[in-house]
N, C-alpha and C positions, 0 to 999 in steps of 0.2 A: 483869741483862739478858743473862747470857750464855747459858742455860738449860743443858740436859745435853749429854755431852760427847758426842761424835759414836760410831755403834756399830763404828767403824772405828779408835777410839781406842788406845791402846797397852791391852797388858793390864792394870796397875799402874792406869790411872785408870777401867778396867772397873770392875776391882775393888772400888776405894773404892767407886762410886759404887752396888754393890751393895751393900757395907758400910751407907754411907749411908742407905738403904732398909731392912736388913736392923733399923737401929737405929729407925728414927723407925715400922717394922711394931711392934716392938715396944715403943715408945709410945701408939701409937694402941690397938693393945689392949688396952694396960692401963685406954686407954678408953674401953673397948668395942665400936670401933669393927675391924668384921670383913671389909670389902669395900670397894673402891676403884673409884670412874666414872672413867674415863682419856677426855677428850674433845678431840675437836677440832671446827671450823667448817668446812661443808664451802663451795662456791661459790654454794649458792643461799641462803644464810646460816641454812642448819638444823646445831644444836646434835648431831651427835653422839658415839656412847661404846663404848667395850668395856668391861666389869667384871671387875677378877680378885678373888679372896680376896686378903686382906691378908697371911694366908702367904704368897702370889704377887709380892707387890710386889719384890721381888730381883730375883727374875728374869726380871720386866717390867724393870726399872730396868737390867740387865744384856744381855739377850738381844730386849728388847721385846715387842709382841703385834701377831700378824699382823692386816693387814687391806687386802682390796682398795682399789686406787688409783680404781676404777671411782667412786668417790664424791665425785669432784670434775668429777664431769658429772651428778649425780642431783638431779634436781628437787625443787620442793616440796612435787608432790605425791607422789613416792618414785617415777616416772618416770624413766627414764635417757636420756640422749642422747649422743652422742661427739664427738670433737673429733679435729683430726689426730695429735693426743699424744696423748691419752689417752681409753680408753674402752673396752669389751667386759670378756671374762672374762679373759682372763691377767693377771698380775703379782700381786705381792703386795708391801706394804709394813710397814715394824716402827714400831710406836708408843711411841716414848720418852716413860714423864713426868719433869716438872720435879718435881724432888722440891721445889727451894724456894718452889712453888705450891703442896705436900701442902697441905691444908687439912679439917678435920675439918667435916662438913655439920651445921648447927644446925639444919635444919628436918625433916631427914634418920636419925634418929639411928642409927647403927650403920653408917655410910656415913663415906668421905672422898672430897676430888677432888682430880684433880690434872689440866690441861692436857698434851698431848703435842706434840712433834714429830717430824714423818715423814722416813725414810730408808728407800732400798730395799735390796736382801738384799745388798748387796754393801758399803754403808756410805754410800752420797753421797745429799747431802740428797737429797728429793723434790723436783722439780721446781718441783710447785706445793704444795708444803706452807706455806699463808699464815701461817703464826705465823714461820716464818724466813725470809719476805719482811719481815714487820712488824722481824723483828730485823735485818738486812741493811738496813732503811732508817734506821732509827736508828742504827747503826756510819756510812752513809753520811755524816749530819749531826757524828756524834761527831769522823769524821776532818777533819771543816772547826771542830772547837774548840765545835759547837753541841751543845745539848740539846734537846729537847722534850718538855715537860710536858701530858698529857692527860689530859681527862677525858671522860666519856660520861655526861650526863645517861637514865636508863631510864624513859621512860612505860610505864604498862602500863593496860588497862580490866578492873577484876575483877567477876565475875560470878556468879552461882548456878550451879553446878557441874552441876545437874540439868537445866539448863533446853535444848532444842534448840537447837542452834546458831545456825539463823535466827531466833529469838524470843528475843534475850537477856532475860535478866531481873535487873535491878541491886539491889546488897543496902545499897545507899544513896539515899535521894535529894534529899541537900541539895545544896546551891549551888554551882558553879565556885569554887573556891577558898573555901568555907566551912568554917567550925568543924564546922556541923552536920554534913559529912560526917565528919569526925574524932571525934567523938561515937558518930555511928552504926556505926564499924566503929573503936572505938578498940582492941578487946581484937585484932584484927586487925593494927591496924599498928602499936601497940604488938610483935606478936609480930616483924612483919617486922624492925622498927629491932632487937629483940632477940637475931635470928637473924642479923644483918648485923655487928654488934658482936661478938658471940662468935665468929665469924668473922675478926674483927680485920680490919672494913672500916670504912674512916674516913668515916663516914656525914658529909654536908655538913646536909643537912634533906633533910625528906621532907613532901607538902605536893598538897593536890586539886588536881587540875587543870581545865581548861574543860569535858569533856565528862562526860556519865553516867557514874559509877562510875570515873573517871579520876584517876591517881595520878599523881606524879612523885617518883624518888630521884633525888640528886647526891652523890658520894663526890670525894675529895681528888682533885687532878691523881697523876698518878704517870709513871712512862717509857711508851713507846708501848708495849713489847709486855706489860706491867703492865697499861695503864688499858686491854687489850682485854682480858684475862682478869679482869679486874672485873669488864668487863660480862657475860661470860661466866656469871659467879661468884654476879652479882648477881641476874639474870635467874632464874637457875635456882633460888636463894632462896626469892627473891618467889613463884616457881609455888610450889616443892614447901611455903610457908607457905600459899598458898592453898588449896590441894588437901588441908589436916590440917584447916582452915576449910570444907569443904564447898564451896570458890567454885573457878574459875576465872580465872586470867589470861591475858589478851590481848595481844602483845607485838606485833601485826600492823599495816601502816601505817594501815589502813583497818577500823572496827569497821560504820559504821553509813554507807553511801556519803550523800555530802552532806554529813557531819558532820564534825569535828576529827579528824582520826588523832592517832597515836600516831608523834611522832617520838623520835629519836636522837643529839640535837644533841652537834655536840664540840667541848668547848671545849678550846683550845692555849696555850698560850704558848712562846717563845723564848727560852732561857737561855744563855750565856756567860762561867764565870769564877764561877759564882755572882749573877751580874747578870741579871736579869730587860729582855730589848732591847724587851720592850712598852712600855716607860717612859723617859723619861731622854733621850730623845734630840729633834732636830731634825724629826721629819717628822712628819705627821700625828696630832694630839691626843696629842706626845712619844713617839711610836715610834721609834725608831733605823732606819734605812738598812735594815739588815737584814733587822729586823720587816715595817717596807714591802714590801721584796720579796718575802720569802715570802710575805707574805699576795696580794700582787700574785700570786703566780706560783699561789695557790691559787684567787681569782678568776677568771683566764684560765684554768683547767681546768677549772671547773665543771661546764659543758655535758658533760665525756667522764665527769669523776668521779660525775657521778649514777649513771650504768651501777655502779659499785660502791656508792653510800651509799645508792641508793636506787631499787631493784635487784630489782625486784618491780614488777608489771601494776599492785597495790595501791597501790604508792608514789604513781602519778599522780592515785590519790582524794585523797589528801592533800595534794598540791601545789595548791592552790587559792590562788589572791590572796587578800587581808585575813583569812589565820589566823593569821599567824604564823609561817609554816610558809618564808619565806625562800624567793621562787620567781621573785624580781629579781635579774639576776645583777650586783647595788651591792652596797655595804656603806657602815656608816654607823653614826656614835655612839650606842649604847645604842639602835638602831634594831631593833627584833624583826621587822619585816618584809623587810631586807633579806636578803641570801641569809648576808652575815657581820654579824655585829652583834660592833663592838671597847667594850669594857669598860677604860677606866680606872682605874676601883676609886677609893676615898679616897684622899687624899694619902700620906698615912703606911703605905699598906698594900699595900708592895712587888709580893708575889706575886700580888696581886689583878688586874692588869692582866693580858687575856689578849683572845682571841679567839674566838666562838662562830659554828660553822657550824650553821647551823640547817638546810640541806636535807634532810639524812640521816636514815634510820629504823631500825627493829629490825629490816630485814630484810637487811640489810648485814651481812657477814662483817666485825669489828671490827679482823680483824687487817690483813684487805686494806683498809681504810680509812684505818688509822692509816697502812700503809706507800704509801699512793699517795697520801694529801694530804701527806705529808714529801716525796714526790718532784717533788711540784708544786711545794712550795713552794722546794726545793732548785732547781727548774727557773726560778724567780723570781728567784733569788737570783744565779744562772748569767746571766740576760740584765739584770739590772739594773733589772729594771721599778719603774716608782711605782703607787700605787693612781689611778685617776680621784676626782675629786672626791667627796666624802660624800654620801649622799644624805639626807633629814630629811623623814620622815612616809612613808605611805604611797606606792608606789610605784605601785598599782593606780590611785590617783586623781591623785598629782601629774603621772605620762606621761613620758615620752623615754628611760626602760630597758627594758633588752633583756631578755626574756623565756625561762627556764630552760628545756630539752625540757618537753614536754606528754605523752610519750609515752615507753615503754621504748625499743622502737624508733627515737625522735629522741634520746637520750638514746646509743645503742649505733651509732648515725653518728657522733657527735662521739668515743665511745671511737675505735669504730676505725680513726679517722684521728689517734687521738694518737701521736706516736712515743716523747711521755715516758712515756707510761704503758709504751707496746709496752717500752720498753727495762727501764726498771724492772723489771717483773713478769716478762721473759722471756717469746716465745715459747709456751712448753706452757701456764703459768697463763692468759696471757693470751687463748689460742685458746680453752681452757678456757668462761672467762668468756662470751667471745663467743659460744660454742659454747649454755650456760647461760643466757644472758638471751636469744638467740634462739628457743630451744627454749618458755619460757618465756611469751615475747609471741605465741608462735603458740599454746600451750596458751588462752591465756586470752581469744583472738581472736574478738572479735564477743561476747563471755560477758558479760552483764549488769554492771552496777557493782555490785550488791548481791551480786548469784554471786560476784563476786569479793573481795570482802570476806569473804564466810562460809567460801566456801572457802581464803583464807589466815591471818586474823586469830588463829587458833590454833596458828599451826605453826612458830614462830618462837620 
């Protein structure tokens, strides 16, 4: 979790850590791999990249590769907007990768990737570079003896590759969670699970999901700035095996408005000593003190935290009562329509007990998510809170819960009156954001449910 060393480092660990690069270049070529995607997330949660030759990787890994800071106000439809920090043409920023995220592409081949993070020409981090927010929030939790274990479940809708955007056309059509569909695209995800393995991603299962042509993977928990470059990781798999498939994947909250989107649930847990605090203890269905609180503290942020998990005009197609989709701001045992659903697991099966927020979607930046539900939760933790009572069945018909933003714009009132978040994220990211999801809710303003669906559903 510590990633690479800052470009402001003494010379001696410059060094190595071209060294380092200079060795594992000459790895990968021997197999066969010639070029390296160096990526990051920007704010409106689109994936992007610089490429160097894998001769190059040294002196990426040394010197970095330039790239405007302008990209952490860029929309999703590749519009720009600005913020009081940052925005227009000056500046330039250097792209460090994590060599211990190198990773050779299986679906890819003659391709590797590797995650970056930003510092400007002078050596100090970026401001709003969200992968060293995510790692600053997990040091936050480390220096109070805690851990956090994440993971991100990836829906995706895959499609015929050919077909126009507003006419999808699915290359399945069995059941919400049937064989048949696994049947009908087995040589498909067969290749995905094959692509993901050789990867050396510790696949959980992979398995249909409720709507048309709808998939779901789940991979191991791992540390916060880990289980966002998974999703990173994983994401961009799944496309580039679809795309050798003739199809299309869908990573957008909303495919078909009225119908089930595509969320991005994350499930956490709270570790200590090697002790899992989801279990074991006195308070609720045996959480520890702890546990309660952070999840308490992640509960009472909901409202501001959707402006980052779910973060997108599209989000609010999805957020609908009785899908699943966790749009009651309760939580409650094995409850899938609460907004957290806690997971006890079997008796005997320690690391099983966790916590799943179900609000969130693919169109969330993973890093700014991981680092701002640990800061909630850390902000739970600071005031002591308990959870309220559980809640058991639906929410939509049982009545007396408080209902999540309905909107981006109700969703970016609660952000920006949080002062945990403002403090967390700083200033520049945070105006950023603000900057980001207003830009955003006025692009898509008055714009059809289904317009808005076709125009994001792919760009994520």
């Amino acid at each position: 979790m510590t990633g690479p060393p800052p470009p402001d480092a003494v010379g001696p660990e410059r060094a190595r850590e071209r060294e380092r690069a200079r060795l594992a270049a000459g790895e990968l070529t021997a197999e066969g791999v010639r070029r390296t995607a160096l990526t990051w997330v920007d704010t409106a949660g689109i994936t992007r990249v610089k490429t160097v030759p894998i001769a190059r990787l040294a002196q990426a890994a040394e010197w970095g590769v330039g790239m405007s800071p302008v990209f952490d106000v860029y929309l999703v439809d590749d519009s720009i907007t600005t913020s009081p920090y940052i925005g227009g043409p000056d500046g330039d920023l250097r792209l460090f990768p994590d060599l211990d995220r190198l990773t050779p592409l299986a679906a890819q081949p003659g391709w590797a990737w590797a995650p970056v993070d930003r510092y400007d020409q002078q050596g100090a981090p970026h401001p709003a570079c969200q992968r060293q927010f995510a790692r600053r929030a997990a040091q936050w939790a480390a220096e109070r003896g805690l851990e956090l274990r994440m993971g991100f479940e990836t829906e995706w809708v895959v499609a015929r590759g050919d077909t126009p955007e507003a006419e999808p056309r699915y290359p399945c059509a069995g059941p919400g969670y049937g064989m048949i569909r696994v049947v009908e695209l087995s040589g498909y995800l067969a290749d995905v699970l094959d692509a993901l393995v050789t990867e050396e991603v510790a696949v959980l299962q992979l398995h249909p999901e409720y709507a048309p042509g709808q998939f779901e993977v789940s991979v191991e928990p791992a540390d916060p700035v880990e289980a966002a470059d998974l999703a990173v990781l994983v994401r961009e798999t799944v496309r580039a095996v679809s795309v050798r498939h003739g199809l299309a994947a869908w990573f957008g909250p909303a495919v078909a408005a009225g119908g089930v989107g595509n969320g991005a649930h994350l499930h956490l847990s709270l570790w200590r000593d090697g002790r899992n605090l989801c279990r074991g203890g006195d308070g609720p269905y045996g959480m520890t003190a702890l546990c309660e609180s952070f999840l308490a503290g992640v509960l009472e942020a909901l409202p501001a935290l959707l402006a980052i998990g779910a973060p997108s005009p599209a989000s609010y197609l999805r957020l609908q009562p009785s899908r699943w989709a966790g749009v009651f701001q309760c939580w409650g045992l094995e409850n899938r329509e609460a907004a957290i659903r806690f997971i006890t697991g079997p008796p005997d099966a320690t690391g099983a007990a966790n916590a799943e927020v179900k609000s969130f979607d693919a169109a969330a930046n993973p890093y700014l998510l991981v680092g701002a539900v640990i800061a909630a939760g850390l902000a739970g933790i600071d005031a002591g809170r308990s959870l309220p009572p559980p809640v058991a069945g639906d929410p939509a018909l049982t009545g007396g819960q408080i209902r999540l933003p309905t909107s981006l714009p109700a969703a970016l009132e609660h952000f920006e009156r949080s002062a945990v978040l403002r403090e967390a994220l700083g200033d520049p990211l945070f105006e950023a954001i603000v900057a980001v999801r207003r830009a955003e809710a006025e692009l898509f303003d008055g714009v059809p449910p289904q317009d808005i669906a076709d125009a994001t559903r792919g760009r994520y």
